[in-house]
C-alpha positions in Angstrom: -6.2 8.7 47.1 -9.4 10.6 46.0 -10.9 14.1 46.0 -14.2 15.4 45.4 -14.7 18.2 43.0 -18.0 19.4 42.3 -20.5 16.5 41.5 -17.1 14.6 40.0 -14.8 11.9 42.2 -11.1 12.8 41.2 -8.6 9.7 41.5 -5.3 9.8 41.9 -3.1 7.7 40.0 0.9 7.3 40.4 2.6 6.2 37.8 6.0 6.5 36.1 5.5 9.8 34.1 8.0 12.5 35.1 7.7 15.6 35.9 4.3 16.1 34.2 0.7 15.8 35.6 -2.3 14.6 33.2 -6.0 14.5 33.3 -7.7 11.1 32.4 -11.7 11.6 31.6 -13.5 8.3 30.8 -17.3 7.5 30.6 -17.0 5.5 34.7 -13.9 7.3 35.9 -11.9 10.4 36.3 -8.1 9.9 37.2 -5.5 12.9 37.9 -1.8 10.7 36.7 0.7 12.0 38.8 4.4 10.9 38.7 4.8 8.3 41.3 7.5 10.3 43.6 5.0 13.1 44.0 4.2 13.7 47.4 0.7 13.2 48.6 1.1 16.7 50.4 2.2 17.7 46.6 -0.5 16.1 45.5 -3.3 17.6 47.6 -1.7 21.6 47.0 -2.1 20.9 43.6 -5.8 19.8 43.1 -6.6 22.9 46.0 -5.6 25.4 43.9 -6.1 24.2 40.4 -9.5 23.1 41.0 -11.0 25.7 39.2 -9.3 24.6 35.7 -9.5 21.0 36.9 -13.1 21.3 36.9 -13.2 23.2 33.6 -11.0 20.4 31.8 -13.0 17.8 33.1 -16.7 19.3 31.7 -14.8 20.1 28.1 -14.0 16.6 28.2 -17.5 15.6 28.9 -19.0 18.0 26.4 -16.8 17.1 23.4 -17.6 14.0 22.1 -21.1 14.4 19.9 -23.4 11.6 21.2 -23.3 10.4 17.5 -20.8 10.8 14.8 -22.6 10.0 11.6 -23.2 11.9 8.2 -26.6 13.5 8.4 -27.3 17.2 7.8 -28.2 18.9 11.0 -25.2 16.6 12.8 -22.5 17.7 14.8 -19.4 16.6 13.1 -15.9 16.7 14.6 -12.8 18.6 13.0 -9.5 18.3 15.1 -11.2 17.9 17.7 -13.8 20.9 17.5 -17.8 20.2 16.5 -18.3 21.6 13.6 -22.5 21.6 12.0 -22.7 19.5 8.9 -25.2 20.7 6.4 -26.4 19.8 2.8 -27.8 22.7 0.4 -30.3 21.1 -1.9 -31.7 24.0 -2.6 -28.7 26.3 -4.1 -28.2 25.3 -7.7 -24.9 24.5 -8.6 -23.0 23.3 -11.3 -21.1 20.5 -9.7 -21.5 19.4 -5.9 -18.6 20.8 -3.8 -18.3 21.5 -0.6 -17.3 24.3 1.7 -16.0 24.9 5.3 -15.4 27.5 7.7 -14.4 27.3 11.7 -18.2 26.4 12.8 -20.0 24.7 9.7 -19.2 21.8 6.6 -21.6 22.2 3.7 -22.3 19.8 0.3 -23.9 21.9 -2.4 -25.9 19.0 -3.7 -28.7 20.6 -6.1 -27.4 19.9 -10.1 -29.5 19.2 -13.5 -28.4 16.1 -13.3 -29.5 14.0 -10.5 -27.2 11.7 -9.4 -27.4 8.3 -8.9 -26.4 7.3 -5.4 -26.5 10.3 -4.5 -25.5 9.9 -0.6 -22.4 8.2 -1.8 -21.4 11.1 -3.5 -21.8 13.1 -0.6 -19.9 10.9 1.3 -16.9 10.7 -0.4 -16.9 14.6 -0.9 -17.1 14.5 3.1 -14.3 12.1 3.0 -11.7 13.7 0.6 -12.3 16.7 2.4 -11.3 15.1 5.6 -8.5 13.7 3.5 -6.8 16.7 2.4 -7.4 18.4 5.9 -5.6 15.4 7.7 -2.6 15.2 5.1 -2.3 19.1 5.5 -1.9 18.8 9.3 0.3 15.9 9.2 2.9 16.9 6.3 5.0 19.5 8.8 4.1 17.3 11.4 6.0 14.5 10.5 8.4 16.3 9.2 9.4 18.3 12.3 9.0 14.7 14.2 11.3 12.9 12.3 14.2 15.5 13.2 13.2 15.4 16.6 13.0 11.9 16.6 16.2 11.1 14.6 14.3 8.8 12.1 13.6 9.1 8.4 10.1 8.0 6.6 9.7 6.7 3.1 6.4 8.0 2.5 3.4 9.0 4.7 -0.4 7.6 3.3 -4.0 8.1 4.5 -5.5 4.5 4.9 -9.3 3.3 6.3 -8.8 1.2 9.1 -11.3 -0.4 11.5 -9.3 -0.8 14.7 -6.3 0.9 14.4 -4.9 4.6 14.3 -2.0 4.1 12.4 1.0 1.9 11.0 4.8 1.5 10.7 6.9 -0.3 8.5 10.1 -1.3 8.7 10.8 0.4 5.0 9.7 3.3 6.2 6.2 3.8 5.5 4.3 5.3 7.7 -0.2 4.9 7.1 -2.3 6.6 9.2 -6.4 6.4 9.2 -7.8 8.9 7.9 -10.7 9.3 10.8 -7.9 10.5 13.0 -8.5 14.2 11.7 -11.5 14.2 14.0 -9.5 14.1 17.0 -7.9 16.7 18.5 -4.1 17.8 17.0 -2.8 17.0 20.2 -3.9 13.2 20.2 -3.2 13.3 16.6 0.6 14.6 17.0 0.7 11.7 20.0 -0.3 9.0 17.2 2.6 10.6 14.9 5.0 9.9 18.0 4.0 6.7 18.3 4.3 5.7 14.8 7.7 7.2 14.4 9.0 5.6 17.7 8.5 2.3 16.4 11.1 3.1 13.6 13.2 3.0 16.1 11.6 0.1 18.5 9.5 -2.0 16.4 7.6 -3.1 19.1 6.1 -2.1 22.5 8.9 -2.8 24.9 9.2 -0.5 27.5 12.4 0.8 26.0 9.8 2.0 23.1 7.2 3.8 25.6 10.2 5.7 27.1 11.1 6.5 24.3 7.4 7.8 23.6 7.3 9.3 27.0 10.5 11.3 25.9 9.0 13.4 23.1 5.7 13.6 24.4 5.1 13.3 28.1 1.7 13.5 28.2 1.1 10.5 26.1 -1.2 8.7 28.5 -3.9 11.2 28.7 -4.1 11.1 24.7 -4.1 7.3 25.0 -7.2 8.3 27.3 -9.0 10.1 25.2 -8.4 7.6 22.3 -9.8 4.8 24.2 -12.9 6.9 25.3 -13.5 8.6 22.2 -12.1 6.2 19.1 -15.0 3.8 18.6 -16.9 6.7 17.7 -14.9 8.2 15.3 -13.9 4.2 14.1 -17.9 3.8 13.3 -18.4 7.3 11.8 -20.8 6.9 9.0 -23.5 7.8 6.5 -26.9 7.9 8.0 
């Protein structure tokens, strides 16, 4: 079952989600996941009238991602999932190089007496801790309010670099999580959470554990989606 929707081919995909419809952007395919009982009649109402905010979903998808993520002034960065311009100041004298942030722009006061040796390292791990503290901040009251939710209990919850993974579980309790995940957006973040605290409970990915998933956050497929579109850019983020 397919639509056409502006210059884009919508396809229709049943599966065993219920009661909740998702939109599935990748870079060869566009895929509405519909709950498998949904009538095709159903179906077809639905894309007729919420084509207008079908269409809008589906260019903000397309849009988002920066076609590079890498640490260069003049860059688009991304912070939960919103660019944000990332600038270095070598001109401002400062003391010590910090950096500041509002909604729109990251900026790494670089100019000191001292000149620094390795100085994009520095810079670097300035962008880094930043991202750090930013991620930890989100995630705190996150896992928190998932662990009630949940009915499961953590031991301690770290920021880790990983190079093909999101996050991890263990069966003492620790939860790690990588710290390039604060570049997606909070929903696909609190999805990751989810996922990680399910496994306290299935340590594994049985389908009793993806029900389970399913159960606190019903649209878990669409952030799977994006994840798999999106990750190997934030994975290779780097300094230029």
């Amino acid at each position: 079952m397919h639509f056409t929707l502006g210059n884009h081919e919508l396809e229709i995909i049943k599966t065993t989600r219920k009661g909740s419809i998702g939109l599935r952007v990748e870079p060869n395919r566009i895929a509405l996941m519909v709950p498998k009982q949904l009538a095709d009649a159903a179906i077809t109402a639905f894309v007729e009238s919420e084509q207008g905010w079908l269409l809008q979903q589906i260019e903000a998808h397309q849009s988002q991602m920066p076609k590079q993520l890498v640490m260069k002034s003049g860059h688009e960065l991304l912070l939960f999932g919103d660019k944000v311009m990332f600038k270095e100041d070598h001109h401002t004298p400062v003391k010590k190089m910090h950096l500041t942030h509002d909604d729109t722009c990251i900026t790494v006061f670089c100019k000191q007496s001292r000149v620094l040796k390795n100085e994009r390292h520095h810079i670097y791990r300035h962008l880094v801790d930043f991202f750090h503290q930013q991620l930890i901040d989100h995630l705190t009251p996150q896992v928190t309010e998932w662990e009630k939710r949940i009915g499961v209990q953590t031991q301690s919850v770290q920021i880790k670099s990983y190079r093909s993974r999101w996050g991890s579980c263990y069966s003492d309790g620790r939860v790690q999580f990588n710290w390039k995940l604060v570049m997606a957006p909070k929903a696909v973040i609190n999805y990751v959470v989810v996922h990680e605290l399910c496994h306290l409970v299935h340590a594994n990915h049985s389908a009793a554990f993806w029900n389970l998933v399913e159960q606190h956050c019903p649209d878990f497929e669409t952030h799977k989606a994006w994840l798999k579109e999106n990750g190997a850019a934030l994975i290779s983020f780097q300094a230029a």
